[in-house]
Backbone as XML, in Angstrom:
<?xml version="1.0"?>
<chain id="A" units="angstrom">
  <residue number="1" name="UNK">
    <atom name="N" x="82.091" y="41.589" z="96.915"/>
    <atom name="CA" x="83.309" y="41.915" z="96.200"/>
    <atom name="C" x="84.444" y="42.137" z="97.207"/>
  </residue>
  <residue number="2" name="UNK">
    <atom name="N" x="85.574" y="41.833" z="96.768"/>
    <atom name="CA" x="86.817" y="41.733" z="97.682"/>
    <atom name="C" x="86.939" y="43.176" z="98.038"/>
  </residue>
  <residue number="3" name="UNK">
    <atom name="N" x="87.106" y="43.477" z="99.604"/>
    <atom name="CA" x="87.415" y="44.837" z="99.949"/>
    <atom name="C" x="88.400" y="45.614" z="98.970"/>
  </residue>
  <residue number="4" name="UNK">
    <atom name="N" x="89.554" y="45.032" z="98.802"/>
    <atom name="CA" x="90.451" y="45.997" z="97.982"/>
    <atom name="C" x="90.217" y="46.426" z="96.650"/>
  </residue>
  <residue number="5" name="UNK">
    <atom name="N" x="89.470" y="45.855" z="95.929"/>
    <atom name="CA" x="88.770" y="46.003" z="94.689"/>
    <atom name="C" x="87.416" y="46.951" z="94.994"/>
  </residue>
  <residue number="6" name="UNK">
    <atom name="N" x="86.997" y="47.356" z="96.061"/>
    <atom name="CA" x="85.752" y="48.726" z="96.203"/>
    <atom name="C" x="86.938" y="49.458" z="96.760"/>
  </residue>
  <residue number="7" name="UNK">
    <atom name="N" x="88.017" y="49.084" z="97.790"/>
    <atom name="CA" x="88.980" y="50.406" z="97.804"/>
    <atom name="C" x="89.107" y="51.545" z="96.610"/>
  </residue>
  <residue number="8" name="UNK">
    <atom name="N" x="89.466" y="50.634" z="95.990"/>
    <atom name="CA" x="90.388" y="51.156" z="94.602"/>
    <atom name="C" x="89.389" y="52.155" z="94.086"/>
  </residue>
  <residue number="9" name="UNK">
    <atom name="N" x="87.654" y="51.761" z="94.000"/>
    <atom name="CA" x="86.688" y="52.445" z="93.432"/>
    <atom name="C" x="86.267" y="53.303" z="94.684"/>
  </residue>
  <residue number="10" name="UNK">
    <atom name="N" x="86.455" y="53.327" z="95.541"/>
    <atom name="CA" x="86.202" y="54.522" z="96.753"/>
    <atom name="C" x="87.226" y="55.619" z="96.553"/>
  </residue>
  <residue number="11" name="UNK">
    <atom name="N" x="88.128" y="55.263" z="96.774"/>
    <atom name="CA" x="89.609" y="56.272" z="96.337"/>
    <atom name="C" x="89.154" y="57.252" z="94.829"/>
  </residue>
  <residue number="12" name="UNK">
    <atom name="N" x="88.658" y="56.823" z="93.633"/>
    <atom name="CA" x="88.366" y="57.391" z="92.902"/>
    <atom name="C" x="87.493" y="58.696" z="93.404"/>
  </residue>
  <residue number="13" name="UNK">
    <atom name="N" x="86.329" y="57.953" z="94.065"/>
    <atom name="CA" x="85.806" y="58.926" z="94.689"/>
    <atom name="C" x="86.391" y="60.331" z="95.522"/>
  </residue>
  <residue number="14" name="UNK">
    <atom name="N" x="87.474" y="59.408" z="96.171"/>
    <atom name="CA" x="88.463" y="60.697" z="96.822"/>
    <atom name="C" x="89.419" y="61.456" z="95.741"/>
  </residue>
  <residue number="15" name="UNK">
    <atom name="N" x="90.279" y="61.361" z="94.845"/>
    <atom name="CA" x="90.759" y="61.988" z="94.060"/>
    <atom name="C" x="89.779" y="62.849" z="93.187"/>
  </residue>
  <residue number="16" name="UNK">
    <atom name="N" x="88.572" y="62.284" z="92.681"/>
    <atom name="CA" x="87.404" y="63.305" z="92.062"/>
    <atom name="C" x="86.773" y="64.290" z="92.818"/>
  </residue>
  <residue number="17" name="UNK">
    <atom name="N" x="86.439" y="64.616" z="94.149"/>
    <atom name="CA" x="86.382" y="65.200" z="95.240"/>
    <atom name="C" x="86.880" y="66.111" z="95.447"/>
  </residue>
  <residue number="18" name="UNK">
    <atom name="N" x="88.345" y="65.925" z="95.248"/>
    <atom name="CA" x="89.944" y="66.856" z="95.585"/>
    <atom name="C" x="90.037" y="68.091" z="94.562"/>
  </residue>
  <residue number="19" name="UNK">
    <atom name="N" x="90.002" y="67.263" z="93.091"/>
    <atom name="CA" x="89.644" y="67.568" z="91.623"/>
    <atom name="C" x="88.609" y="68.284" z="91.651"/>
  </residue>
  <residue number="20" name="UNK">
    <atom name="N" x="87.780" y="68.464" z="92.310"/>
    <atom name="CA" x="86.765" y="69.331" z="91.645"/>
    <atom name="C" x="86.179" y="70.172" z="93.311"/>
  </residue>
  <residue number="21" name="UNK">
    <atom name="N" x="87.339" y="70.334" z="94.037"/>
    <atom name="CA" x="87.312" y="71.084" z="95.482"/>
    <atom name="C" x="86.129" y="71.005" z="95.891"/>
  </residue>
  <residue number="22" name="UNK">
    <atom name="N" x="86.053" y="69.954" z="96.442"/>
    <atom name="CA" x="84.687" y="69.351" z="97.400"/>
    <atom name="C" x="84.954" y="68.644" z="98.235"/>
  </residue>
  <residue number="23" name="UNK">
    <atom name="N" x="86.421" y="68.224" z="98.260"/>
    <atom name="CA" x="86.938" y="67.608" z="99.488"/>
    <atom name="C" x="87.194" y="68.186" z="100.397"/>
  </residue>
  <residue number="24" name="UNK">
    <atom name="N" x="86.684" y="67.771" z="101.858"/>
    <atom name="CA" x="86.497" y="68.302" z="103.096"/>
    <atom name="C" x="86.982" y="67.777" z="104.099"/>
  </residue>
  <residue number="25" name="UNK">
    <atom name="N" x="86.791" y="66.393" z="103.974"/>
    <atom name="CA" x="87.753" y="64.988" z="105.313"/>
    <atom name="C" x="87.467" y="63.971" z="104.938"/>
  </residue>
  <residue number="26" name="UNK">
    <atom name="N" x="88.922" y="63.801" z="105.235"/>
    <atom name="CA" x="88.619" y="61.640" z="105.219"/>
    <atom name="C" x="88.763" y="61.092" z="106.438"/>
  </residue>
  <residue number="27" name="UNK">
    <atom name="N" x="88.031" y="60.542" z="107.124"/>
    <atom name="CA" x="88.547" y="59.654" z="108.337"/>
    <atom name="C" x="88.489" y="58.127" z="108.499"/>
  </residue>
  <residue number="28" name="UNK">
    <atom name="N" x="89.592" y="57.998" z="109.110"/>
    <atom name="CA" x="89.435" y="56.433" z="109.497"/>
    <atom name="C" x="89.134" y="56.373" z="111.159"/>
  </residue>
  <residue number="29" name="UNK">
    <atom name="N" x="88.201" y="55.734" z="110.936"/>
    <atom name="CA" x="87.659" y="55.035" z="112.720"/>
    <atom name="C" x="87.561" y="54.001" z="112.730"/>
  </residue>
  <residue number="30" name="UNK">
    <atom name="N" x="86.728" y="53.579" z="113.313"/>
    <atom name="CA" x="86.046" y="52.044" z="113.981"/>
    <atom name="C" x="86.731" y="51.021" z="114.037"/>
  </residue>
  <residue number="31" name="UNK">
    <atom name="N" x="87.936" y="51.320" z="115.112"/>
    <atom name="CA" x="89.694" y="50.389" z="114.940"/>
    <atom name="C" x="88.851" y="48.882" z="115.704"/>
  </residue>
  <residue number="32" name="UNK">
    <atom name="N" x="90.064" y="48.350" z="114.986"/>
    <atom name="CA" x="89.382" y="46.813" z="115.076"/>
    <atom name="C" x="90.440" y="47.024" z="116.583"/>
  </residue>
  <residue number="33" name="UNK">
    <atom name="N" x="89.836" y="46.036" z="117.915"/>
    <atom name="CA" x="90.681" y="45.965" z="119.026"/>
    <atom name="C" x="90.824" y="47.044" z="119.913"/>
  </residue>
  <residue number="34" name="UNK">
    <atom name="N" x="92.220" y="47.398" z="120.246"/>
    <atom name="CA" x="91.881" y="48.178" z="121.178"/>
    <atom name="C" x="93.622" y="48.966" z="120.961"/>
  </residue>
  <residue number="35" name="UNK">
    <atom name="N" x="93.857" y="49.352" z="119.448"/>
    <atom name="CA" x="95.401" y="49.699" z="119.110"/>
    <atom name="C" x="95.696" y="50.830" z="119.677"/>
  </residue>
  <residue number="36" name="UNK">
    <atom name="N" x="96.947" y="51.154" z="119.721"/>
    <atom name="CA" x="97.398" y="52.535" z="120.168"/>
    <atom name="C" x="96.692" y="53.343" z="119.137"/>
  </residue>
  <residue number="37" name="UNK">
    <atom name="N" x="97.004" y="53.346" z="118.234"/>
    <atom name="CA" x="96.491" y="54.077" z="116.806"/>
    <atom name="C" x="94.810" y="54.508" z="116.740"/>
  </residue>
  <residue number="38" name="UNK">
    <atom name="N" x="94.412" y="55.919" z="117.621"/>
    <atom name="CA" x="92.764" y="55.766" z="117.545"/>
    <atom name="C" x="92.065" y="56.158" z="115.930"/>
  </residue>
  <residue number="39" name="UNK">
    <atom name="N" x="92.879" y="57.233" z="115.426"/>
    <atom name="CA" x="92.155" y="57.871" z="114.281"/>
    <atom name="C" x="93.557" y="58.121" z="113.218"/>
  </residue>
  <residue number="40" name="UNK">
    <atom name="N" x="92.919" y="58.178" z="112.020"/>
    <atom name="CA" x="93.875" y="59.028" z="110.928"/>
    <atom name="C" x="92.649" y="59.357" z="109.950"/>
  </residue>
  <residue number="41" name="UNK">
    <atom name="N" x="92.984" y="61.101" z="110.160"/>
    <atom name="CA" x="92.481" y="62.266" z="109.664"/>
    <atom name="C" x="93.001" y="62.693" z="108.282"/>
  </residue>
  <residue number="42" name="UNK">
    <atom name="N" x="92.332" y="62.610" z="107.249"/>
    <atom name="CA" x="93.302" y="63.638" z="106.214"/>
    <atom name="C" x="92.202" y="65.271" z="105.766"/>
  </residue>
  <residue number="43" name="UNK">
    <atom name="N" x="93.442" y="66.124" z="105.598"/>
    <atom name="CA" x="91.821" y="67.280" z="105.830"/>
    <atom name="C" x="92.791" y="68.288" z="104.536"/>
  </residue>
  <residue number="44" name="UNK">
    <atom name="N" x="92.108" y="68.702" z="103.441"/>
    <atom name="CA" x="93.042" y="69.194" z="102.454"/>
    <atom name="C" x="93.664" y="70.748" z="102.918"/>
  </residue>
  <residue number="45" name="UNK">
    <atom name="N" x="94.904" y="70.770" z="102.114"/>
    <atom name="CA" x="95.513" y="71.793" z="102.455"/>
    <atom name="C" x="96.610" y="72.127" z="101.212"/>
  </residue>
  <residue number="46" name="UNK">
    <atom name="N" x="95.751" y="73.262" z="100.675"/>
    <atom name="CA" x="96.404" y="73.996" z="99.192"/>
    <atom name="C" x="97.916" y="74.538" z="99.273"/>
  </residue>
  <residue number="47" name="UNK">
    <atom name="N" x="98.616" y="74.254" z="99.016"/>
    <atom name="CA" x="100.068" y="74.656" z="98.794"/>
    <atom name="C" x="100.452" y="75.338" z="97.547"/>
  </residue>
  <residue number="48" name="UNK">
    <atom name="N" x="101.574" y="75.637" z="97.028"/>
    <atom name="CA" x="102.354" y="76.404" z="96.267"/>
    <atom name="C" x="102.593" y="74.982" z="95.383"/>
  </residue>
  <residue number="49" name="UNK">
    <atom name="N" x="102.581" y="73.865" z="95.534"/>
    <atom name="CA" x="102.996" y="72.657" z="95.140"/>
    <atom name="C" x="101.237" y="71.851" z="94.627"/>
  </residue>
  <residue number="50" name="UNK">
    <atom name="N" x="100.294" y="72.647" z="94.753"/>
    <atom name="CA" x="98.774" y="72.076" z="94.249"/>
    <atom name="C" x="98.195" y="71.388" z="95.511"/>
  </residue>
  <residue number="51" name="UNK">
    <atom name="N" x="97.339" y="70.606" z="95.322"/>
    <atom name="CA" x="96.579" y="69.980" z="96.131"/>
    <atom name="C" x="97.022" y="69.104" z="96.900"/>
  </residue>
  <residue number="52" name="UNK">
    <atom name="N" x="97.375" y="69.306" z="98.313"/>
    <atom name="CA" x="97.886" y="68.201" z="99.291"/>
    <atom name="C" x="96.794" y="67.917" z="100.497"/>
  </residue>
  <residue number="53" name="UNK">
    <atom name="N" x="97.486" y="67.246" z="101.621"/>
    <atom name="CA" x="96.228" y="66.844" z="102.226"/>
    <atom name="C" x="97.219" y="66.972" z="103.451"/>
  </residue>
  <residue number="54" name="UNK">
    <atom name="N" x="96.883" y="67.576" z="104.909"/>
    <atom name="CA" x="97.434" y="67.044" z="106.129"/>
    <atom name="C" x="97.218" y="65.658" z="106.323"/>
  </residue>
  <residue number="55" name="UNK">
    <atom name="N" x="97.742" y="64.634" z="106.849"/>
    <atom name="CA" x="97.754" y="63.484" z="107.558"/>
    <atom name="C" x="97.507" y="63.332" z="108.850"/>
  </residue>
  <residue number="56" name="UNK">
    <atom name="N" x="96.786" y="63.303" z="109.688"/>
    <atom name="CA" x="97.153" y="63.051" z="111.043"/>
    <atom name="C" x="96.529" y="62.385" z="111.635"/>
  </residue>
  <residue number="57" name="UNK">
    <atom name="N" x="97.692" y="60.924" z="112.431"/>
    <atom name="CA" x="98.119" y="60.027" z="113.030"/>
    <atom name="C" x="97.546" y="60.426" z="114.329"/>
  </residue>
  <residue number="58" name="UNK">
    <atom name="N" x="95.892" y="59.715" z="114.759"/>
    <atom name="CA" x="95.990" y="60.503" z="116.065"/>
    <atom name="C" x="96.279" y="59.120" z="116.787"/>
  </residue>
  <residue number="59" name="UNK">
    <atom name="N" x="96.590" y="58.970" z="118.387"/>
    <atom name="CA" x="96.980" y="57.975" z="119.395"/>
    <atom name="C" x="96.554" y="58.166" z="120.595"/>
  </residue>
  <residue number="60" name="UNK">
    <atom name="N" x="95.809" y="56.759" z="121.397"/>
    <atom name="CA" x="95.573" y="57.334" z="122.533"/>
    <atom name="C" x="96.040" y="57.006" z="123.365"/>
  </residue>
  <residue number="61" name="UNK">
    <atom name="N" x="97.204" y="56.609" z="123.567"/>
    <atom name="CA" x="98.238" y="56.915" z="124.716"/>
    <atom name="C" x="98.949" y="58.097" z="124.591"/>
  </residue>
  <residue number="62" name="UNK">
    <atom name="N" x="98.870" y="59.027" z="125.733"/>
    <atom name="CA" x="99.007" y="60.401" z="125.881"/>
    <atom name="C" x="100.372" y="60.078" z="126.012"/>
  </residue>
  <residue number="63" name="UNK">
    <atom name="N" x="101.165" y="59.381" z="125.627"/>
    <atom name="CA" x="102.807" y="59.123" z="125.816"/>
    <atom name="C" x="103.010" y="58.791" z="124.560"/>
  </residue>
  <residue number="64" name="UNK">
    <atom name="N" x="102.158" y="58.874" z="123.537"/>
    <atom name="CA" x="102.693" y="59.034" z="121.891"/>
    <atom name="C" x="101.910" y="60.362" z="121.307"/>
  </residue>
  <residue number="65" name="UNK">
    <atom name="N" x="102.663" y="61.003" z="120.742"/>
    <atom name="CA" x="102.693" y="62.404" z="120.411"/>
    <atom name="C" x="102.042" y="62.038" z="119.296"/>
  </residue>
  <residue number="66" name="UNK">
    <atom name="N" x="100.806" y="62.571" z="118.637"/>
    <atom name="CA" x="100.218" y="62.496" z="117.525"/>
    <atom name="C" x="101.176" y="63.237" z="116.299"/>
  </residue>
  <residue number="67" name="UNK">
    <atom name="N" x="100.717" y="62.510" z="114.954"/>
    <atom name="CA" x="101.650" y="62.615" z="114.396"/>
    <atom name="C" x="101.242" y="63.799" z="112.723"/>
  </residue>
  <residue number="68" name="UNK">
    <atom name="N" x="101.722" y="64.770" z="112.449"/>
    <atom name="CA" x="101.028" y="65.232" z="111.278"/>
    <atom name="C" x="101.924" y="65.428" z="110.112"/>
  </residue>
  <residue number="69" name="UNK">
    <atom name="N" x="101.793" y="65.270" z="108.949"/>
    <atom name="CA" x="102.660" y="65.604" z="107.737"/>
    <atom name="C" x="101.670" y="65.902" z="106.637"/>
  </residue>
  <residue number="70" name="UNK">
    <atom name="N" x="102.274" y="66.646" z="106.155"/>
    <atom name="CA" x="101.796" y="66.972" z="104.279"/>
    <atom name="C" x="101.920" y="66.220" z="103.193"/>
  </residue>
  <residue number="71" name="UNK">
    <atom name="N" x="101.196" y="65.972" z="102.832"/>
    <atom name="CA" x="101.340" y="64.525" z="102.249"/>
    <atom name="C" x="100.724" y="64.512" z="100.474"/>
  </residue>
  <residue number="72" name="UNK">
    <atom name="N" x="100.805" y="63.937" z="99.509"/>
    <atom name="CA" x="100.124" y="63.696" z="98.368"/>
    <atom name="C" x="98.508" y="63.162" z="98.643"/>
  </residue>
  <residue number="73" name="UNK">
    <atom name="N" x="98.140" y="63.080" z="97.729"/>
    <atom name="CA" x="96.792" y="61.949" z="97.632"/>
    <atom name="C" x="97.131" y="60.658" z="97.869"/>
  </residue>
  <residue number="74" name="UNK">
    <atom name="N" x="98.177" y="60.569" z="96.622"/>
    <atom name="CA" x="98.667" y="59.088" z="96.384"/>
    <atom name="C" x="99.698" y="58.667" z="97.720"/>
  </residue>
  <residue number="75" name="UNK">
    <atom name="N" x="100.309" y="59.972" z="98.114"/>
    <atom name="CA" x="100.968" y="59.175" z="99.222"/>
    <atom name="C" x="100.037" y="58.764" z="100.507"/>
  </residue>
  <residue number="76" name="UNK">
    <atom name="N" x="98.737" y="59.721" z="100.577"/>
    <atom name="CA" x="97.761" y="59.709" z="101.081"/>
    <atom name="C" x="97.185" y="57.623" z="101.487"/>
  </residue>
  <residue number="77" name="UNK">
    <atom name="N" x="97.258" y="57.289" z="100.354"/>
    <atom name="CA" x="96.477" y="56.499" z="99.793"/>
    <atom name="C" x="96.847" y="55.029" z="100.332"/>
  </residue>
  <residue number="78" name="UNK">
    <atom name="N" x="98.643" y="55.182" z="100.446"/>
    <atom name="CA" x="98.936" y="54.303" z="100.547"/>
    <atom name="C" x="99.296" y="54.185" z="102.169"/>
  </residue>
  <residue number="79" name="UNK">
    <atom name="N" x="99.047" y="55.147" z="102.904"/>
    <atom name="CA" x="99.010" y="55.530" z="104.253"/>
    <atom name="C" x="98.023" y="54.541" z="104.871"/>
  </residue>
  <residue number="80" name="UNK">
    <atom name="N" x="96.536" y="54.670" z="103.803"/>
    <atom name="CA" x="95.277" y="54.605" z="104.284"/>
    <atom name="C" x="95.046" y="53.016" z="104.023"/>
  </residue>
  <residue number="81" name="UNK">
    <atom name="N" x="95.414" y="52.768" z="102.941"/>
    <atom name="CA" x="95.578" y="51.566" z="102.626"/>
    <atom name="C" x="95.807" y="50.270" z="103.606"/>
  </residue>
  <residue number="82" name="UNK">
    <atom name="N" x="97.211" y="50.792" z="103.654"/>
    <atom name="CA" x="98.473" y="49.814" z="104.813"/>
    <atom name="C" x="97.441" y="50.034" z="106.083"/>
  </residue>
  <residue number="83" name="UNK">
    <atom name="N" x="96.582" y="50.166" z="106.637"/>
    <atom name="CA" x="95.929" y="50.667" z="107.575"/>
    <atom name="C" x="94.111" y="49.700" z="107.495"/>
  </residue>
  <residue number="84" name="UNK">
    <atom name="N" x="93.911" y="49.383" z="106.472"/>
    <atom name="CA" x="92.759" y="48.758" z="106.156"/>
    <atom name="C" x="92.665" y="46.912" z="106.383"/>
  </residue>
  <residue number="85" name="UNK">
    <atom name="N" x="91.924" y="47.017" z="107.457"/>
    <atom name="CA" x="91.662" y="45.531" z="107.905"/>
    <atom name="C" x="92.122" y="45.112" z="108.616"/>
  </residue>
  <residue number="86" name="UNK">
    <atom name="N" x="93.827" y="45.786" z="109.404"/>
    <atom name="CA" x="94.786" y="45.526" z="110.245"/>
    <atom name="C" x="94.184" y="46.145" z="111.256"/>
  </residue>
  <residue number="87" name="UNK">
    <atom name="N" x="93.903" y="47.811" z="111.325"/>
    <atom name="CA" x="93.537" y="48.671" z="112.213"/>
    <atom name="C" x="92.382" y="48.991" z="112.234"/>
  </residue>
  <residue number="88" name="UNK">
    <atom name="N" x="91.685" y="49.195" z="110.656"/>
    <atom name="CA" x="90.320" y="49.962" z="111.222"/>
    <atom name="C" x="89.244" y="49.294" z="109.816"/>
  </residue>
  <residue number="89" name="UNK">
    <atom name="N" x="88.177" y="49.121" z="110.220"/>
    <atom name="CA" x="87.121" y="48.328" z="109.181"/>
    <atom name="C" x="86.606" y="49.544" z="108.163"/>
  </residue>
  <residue number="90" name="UNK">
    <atom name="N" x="86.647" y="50.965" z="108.405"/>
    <atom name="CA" x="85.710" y="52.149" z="107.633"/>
    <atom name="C" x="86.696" y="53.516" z="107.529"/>
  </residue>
  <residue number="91" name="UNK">
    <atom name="N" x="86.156" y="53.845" z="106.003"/>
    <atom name="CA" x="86.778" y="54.931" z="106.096"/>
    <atom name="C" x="85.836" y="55.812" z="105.298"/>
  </residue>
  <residue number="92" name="UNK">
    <atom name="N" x="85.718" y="56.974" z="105.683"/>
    <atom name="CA" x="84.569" y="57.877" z="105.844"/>
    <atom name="C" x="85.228" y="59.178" z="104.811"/>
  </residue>
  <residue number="93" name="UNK">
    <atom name="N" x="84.505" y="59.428" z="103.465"/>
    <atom name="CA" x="84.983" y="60.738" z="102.774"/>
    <atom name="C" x="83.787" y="61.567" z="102.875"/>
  </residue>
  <residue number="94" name="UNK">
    <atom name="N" x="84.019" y="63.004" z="103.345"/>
    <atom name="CA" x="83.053" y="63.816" z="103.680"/>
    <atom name="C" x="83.623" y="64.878" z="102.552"/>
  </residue>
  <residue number="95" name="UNK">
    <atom name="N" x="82.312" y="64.556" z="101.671"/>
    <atom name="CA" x="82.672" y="66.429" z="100.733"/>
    <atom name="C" x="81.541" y="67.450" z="100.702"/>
  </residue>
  <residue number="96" name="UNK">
    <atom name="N" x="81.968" y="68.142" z="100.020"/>
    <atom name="CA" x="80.415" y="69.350" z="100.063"/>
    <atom name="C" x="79.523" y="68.992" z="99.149"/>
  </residue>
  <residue number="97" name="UNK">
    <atom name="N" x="78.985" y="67.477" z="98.819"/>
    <atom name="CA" x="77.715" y="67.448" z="97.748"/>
    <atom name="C" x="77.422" y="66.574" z="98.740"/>
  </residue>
  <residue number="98" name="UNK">
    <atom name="N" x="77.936" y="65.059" z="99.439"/>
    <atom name="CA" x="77.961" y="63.765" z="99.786"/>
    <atom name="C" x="79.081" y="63.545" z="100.836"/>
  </residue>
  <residue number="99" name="UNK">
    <atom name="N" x="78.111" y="62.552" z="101.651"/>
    <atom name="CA" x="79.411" y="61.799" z="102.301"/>
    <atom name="C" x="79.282" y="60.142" z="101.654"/>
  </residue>
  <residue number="100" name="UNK">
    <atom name="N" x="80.731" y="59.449" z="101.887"/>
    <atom name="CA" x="80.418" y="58.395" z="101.290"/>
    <atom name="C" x="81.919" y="57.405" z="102.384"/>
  </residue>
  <residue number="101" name="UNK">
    <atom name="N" x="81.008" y="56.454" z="102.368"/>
    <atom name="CA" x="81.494" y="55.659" z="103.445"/>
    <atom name="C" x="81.733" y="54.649" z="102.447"/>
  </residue>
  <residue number="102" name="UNK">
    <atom name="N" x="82.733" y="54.015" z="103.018"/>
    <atom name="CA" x="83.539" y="52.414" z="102.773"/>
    <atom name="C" x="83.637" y="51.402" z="104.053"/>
  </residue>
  <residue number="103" name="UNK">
    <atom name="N" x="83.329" y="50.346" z="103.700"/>
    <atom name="CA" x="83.239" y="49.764" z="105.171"/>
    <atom name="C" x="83.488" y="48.176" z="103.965"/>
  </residue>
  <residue number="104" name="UNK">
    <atom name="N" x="84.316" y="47.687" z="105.504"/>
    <atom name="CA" x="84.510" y="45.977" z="105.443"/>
    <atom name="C" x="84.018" y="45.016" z="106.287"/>
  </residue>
  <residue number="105" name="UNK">
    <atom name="N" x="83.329" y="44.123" z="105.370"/>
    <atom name="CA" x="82.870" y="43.196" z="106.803"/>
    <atom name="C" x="83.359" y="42.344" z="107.458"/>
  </residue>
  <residue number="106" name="UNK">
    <atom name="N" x="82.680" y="41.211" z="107.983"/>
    <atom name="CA" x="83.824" y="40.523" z="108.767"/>
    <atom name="C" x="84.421" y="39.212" z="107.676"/>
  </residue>
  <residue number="107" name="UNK">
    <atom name="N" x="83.310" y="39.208" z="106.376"/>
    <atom name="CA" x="83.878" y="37.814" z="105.694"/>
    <atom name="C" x="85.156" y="38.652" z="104.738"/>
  </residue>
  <residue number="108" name="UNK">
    <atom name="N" x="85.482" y="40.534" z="104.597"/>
    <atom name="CA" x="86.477" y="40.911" z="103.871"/>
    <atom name="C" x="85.875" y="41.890" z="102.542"/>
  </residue>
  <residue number="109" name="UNK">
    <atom name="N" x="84.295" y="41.531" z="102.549"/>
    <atom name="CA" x="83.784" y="42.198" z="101.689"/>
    <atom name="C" x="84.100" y="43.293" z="101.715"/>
  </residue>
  <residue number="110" name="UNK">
    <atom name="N" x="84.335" y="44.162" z="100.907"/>
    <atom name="CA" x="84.461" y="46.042" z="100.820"/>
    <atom name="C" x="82.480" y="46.752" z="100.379"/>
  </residue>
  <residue number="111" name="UNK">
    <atom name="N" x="82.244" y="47.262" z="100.853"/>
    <atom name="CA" x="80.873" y="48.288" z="100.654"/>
    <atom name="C" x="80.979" y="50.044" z="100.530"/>
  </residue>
  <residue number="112" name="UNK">
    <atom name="N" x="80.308" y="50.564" z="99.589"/>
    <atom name="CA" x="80.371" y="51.663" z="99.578"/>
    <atom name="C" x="78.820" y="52.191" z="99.266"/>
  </residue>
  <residue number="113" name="UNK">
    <atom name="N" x="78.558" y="53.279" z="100.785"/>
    <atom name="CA" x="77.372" y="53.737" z="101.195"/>
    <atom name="C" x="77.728" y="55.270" z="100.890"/>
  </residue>
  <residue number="114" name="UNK">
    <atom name="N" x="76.687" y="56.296" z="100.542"/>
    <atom name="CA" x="76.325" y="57.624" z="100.084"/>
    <atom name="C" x="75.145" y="57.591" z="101.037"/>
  </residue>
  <residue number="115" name="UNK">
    <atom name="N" x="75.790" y="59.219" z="101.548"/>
    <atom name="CA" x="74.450" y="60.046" z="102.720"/>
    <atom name="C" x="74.896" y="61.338" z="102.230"/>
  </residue>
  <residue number="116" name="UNK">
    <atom name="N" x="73.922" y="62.296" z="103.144"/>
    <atom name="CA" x="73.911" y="63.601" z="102.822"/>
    <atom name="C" x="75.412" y="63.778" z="103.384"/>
  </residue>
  <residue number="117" name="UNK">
    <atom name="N" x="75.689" y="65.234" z="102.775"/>
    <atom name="CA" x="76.721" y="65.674" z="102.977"/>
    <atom name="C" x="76.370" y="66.229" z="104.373"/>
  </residue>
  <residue number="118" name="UNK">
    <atom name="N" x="77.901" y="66.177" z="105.457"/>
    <atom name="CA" x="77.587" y="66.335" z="106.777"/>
    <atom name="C" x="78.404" y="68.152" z="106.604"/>
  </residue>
  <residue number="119" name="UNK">
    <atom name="N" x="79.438" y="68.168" z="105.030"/>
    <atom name="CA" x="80.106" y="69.747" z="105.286"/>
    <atom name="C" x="79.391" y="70.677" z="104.482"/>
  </residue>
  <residue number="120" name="UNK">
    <atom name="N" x="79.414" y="71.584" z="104.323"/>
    <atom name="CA" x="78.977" y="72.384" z="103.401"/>
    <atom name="C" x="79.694" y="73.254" z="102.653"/>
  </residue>
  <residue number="121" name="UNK">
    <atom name="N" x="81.009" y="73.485" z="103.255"/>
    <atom name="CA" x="82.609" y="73.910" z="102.875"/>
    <atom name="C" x="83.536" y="73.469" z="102.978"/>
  </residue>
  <residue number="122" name="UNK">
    <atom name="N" x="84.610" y="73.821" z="102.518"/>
    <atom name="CA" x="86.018" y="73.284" z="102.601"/>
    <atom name="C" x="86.590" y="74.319" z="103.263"/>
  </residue>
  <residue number="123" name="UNK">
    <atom name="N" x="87.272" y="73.529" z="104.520"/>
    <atom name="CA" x="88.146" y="74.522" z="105.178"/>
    <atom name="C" x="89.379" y="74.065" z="105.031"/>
  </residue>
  <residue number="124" name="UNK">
    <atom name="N" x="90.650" y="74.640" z="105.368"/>
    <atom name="CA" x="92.206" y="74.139" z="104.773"/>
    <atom name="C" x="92.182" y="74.094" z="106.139"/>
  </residue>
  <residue number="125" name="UNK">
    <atom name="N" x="93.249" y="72.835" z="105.916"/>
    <atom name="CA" x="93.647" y="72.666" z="106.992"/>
    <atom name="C" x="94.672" y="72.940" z="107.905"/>
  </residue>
  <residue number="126" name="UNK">
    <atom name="N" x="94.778" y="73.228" z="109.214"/>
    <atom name="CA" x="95.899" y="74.284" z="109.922"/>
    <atom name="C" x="96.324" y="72.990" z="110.474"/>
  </residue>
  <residue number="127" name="UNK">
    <atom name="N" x="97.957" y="73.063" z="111.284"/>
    <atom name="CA" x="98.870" y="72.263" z="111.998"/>
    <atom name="C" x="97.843" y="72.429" z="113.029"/>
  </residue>
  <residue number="128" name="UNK">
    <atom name="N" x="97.731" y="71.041" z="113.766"/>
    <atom name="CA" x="96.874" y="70.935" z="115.413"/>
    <atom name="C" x="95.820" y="71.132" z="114.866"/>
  </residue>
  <residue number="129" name="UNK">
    <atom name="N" x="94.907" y="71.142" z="113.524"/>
    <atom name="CA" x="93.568" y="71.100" z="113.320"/>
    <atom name="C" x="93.332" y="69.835" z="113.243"/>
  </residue>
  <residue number="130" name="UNK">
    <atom name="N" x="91.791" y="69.760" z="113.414"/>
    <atom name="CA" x="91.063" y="68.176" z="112.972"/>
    <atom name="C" x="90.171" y="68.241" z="111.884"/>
  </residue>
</chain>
């Protein structure tokens, strides 16, 4: 099945997660190449405004300042999105029941794998946390 069509059904997974406070981290790794861009972290963080998520843009040239903002789901989403197949093949949701991975292969396919959960809580997330 076309990667962006298991996106769409992975993401569910992440908004139901959020919804029912079991969301713990999302990460993107396993960058295709060798980009400035090493990681983007989202790690939730409860506001006065409901359920948001830190963002953070990490880089490994120590001459680009990693980058963090507060962000929606949905703005979340489309962060993570714009970011899929260009930069990085997997993106990893860790909650407190399951972790559940998304991964693309090389013909574009999208896959979605379930393992034990690696958190057991939700911690909020602080500025300069990971």
């Amino acid at each position: 099945m076309d990667y962006q069509d298991v996106f769409v059904e992975f993401w569910e997974h992440v908004k139901e997660s959020a919804k029912a406070d079991r969301f713990a981290k999302l990460t993107m790794a396993k960058t295709i190449g060798k980009p400035n861009l090493r990681n983007i972290f989202l790690r939730p963080a409860q506001t006065s405004e409901g359920f948001r998520v830190l963002l953070k843009l990490r880089y490994r040239s120590r001459e680009t300042e990693d980058e963090e903002t507060e962000v929606t789901l949905d703005e979340a989403y489309e962060v993570v999105k714009s970011h899929l197949r260009k930069s990085f093949f997997s993106v990893v949701l860790f909650t407190t029941t399951k972790d559940i991975s998304f991964k693309i292969n090389k013909k574009g396919a999208g896959s979605i794998t379930e393992s034990a959960p690696t958190f057991n809580e939700v911690r909020l997330a602080q500025k300069d946390d990971e």
